[in-house]
C-alpha atoms as an extended CHARMM CRD file, in Angstrom:
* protein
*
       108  EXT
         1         1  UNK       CA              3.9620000000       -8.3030000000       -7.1920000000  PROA      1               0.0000000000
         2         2  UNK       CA              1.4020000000       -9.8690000000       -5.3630000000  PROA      2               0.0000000000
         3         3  UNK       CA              3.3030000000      -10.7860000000       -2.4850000000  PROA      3               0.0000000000
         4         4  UNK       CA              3.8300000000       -7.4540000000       -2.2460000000  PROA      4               0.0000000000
         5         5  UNK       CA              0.6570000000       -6.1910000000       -2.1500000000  PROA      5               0.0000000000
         6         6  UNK       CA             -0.2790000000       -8.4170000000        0.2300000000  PROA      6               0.0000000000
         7         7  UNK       CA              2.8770000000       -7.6950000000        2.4720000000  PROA      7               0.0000000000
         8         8  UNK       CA              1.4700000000       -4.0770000000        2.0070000000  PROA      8               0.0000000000
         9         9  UNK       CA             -2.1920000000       -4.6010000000        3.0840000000  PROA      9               0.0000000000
        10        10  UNK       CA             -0.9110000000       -6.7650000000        6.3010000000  PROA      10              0.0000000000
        11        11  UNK       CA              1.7780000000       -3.8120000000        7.3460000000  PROA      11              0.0000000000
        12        12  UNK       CA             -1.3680000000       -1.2180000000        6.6620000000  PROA      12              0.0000000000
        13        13  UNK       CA             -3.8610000000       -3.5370000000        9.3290000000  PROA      13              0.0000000000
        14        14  UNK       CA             -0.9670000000       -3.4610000000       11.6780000000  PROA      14              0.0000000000
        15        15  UNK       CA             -0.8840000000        0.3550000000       11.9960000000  PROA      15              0.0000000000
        16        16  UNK       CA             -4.2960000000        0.2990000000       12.1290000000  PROA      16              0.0000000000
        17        17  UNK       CA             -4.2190000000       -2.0260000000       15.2510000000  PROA      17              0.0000000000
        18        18  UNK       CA             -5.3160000000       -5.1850000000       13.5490000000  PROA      18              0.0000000000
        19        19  UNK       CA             -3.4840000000       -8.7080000000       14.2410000000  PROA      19              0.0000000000
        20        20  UNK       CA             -3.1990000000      -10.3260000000       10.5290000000  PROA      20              0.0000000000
        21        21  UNK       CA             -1.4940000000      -13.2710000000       11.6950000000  PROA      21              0.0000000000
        22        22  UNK       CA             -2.4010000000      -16.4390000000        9.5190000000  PROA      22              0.0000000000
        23        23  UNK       CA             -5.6510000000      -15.1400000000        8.6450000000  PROA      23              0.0000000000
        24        24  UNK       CA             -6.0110000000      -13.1510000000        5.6260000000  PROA      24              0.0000000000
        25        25  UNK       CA             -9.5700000000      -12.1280000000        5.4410000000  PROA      25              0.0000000000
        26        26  UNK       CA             -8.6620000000       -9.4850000000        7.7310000000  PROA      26              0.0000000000
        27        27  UNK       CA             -7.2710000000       -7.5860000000        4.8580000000  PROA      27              0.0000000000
        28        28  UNK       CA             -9.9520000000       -7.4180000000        2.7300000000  PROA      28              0.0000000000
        29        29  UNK       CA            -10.5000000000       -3.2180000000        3.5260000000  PROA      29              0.0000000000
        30        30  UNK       CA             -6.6400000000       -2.8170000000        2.8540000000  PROA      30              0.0000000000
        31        31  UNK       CA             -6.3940000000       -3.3530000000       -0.6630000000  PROA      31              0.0000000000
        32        32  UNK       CA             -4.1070000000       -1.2510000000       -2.9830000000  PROA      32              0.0000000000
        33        33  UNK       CA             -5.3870000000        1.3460000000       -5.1170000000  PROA      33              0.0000000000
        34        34  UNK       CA             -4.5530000000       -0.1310000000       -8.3610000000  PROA      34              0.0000000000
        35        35  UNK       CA             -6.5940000000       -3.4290000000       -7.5570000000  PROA      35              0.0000000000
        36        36  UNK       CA            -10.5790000000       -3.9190000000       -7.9020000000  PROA      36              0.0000000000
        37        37  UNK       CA            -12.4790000000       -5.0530000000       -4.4260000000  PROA      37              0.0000000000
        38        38  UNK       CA            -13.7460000000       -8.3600000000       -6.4210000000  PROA      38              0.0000000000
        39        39  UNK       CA            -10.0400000000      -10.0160000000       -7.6540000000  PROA      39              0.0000000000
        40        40  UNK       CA             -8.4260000000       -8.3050000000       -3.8410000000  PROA      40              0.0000000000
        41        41  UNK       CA            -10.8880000000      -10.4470000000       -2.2860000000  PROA      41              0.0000000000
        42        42  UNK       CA            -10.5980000000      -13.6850000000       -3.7890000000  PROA      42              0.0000000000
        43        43  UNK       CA             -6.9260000000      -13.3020000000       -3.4450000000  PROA      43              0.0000000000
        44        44  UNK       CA             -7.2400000000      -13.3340000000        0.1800000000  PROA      44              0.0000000000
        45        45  UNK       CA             -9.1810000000      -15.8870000000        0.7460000000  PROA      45              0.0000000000
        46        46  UNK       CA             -6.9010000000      -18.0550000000       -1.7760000000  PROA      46              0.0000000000
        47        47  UNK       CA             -4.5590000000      -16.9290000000        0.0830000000  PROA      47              0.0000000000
        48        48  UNK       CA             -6.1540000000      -18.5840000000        3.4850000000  PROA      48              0.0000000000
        49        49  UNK       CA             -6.8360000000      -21.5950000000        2.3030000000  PROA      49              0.0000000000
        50        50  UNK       CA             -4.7420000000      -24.3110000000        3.8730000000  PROA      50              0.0000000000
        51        51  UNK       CA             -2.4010000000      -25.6770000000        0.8100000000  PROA      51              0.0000000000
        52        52  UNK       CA             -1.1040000000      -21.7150000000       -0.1320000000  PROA      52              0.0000000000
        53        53  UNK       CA             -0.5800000000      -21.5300000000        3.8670000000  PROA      53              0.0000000000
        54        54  UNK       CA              1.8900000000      -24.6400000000        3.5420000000  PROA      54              0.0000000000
        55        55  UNK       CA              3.4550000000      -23.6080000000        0.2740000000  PROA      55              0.0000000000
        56        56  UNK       CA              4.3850000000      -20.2960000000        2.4710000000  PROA      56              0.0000000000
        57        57  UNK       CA              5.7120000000      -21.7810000000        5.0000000000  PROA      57              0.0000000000
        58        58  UNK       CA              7.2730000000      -24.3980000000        2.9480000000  PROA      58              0.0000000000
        59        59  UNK       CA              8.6970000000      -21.8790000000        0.9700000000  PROA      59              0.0000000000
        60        60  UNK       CA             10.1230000000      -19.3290000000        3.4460000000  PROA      60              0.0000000000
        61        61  UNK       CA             11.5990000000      -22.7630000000        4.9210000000  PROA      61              0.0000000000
        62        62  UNK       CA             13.2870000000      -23.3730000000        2.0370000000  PROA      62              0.0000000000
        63        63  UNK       CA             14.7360000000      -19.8850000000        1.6900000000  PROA      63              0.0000000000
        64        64  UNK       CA             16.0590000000      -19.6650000000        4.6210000000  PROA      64              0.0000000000
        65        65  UNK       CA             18.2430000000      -23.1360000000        4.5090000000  PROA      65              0.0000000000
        66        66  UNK       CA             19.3200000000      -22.5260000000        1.2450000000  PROA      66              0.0000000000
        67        67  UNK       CA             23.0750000000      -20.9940000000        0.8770000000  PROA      67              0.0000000000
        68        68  UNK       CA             23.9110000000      -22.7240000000       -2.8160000000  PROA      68              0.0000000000
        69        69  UNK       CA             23.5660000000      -20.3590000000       -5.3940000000  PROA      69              0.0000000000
        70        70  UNK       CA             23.8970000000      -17.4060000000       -3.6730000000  PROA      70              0.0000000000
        71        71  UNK       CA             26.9390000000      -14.6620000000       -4.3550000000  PROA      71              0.0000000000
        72        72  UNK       CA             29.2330000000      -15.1750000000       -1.7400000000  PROA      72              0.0000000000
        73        73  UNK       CA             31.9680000000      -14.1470000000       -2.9120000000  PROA      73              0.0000000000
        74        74  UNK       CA             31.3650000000      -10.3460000000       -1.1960000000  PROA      74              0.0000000000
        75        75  UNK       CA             33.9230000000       -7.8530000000       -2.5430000000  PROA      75              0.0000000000
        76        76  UNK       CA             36.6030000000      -10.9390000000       -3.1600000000  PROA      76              0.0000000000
        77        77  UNK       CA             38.1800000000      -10.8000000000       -6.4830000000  PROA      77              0.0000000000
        78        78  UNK       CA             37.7680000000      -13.6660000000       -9.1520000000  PROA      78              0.0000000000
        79        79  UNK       CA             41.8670000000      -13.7130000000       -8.5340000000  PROA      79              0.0000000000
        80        80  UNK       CA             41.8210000000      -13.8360000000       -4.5770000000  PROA      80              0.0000000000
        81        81  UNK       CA             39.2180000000      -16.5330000000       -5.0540000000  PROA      81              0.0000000000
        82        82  UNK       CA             41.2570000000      -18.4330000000       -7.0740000000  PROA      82              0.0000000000
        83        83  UNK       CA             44.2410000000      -18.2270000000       -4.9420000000  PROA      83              0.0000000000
        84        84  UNK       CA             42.1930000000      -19.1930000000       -2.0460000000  PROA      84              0.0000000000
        85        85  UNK       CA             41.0420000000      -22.7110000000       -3.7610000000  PROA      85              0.0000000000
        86        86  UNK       CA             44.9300000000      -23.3870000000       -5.0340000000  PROA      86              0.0000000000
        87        87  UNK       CA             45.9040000000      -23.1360000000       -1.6090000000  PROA      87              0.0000000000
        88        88  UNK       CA             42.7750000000      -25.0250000000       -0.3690000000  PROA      88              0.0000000000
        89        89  UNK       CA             43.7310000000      -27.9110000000       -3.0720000000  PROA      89              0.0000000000
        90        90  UNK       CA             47.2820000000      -28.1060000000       -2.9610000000  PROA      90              0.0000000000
        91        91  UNK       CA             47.8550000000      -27.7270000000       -6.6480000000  PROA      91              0.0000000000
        92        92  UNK       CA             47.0690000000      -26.0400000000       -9.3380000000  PROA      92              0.0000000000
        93        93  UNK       CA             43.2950000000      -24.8670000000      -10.4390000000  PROA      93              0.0000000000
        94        94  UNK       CA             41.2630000000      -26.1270000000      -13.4400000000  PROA      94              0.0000000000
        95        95  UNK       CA             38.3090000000      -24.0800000000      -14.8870000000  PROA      95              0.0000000000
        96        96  UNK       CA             35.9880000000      -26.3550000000      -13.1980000000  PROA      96              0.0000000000
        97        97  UNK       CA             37.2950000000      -26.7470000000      -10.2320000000  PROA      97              0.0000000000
        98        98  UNK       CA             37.4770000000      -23.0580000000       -9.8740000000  PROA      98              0.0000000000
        99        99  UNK       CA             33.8520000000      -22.4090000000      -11.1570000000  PROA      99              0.0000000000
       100       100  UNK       CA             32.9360000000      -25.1610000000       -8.6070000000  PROA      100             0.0000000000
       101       101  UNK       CA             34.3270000000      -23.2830000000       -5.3960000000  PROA      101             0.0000000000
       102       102  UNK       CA             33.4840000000      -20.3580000000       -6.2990000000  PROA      102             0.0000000000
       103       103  UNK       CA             29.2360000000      -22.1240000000       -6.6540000000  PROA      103             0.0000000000
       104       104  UNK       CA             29.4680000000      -23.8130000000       -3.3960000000  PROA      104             0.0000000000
       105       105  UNK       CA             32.5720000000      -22.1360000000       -1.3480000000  PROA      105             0.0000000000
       106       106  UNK       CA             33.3950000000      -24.4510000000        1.7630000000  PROA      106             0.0000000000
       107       107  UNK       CA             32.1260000000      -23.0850000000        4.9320000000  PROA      107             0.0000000000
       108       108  UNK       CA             34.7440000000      -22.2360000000        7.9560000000  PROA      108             0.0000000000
């Protein structure tokens, strides 16, 4: 929720001609209505202090390397998956070989 404030109050500077950038205290006059000036401006200048700037960046890092986990699968069927991996495999499918492939399907 507060990300998306914050994503708010940097897309409101930027119409208004601002650069945001890394630096948050820019934002201080764009907070949303349902937020009191005191809390909207500690926020932003917790959220320019150097560690939450790394855990961003680490973060956004992270989410953008990371491919486990995610639904792959599209608009495949659990039954086109399945004969997918038997013909990957060679032989027939066990449960959790099947819920394996279908957690971390092989690229290519």
């Amino acid at each position: 929720m507060l990300s998306r404030a914050r994503n708010g109050a940097i897309a409101m500077a930027t119409k208004k001609g601002l650069q945001v950038g890394d630096d948050t205290s820019v934002l201080h006059d764009f907070k949303p209505a349902w937020m009191r000036i005191e809390p909207w401006k500690e926020l932003c200048e917790i959220w320019n202090t150097p560690e939450c700037k790394e855990k961003r960046r680490r973060n956004k890092e992270n989410r953008n390397k990371s491919t486990w986990g995610k639904h792959t699968l599209g608009s495949q069927t659990f039954v086109t998956a399945k004969q997918e991996t038997v013909k990957d495999i060679n032989r027939s499918l066990l449960v959790h070989i099947m819920l394996v492939s279908c957690l971390y399907p092989r690229s290519g």
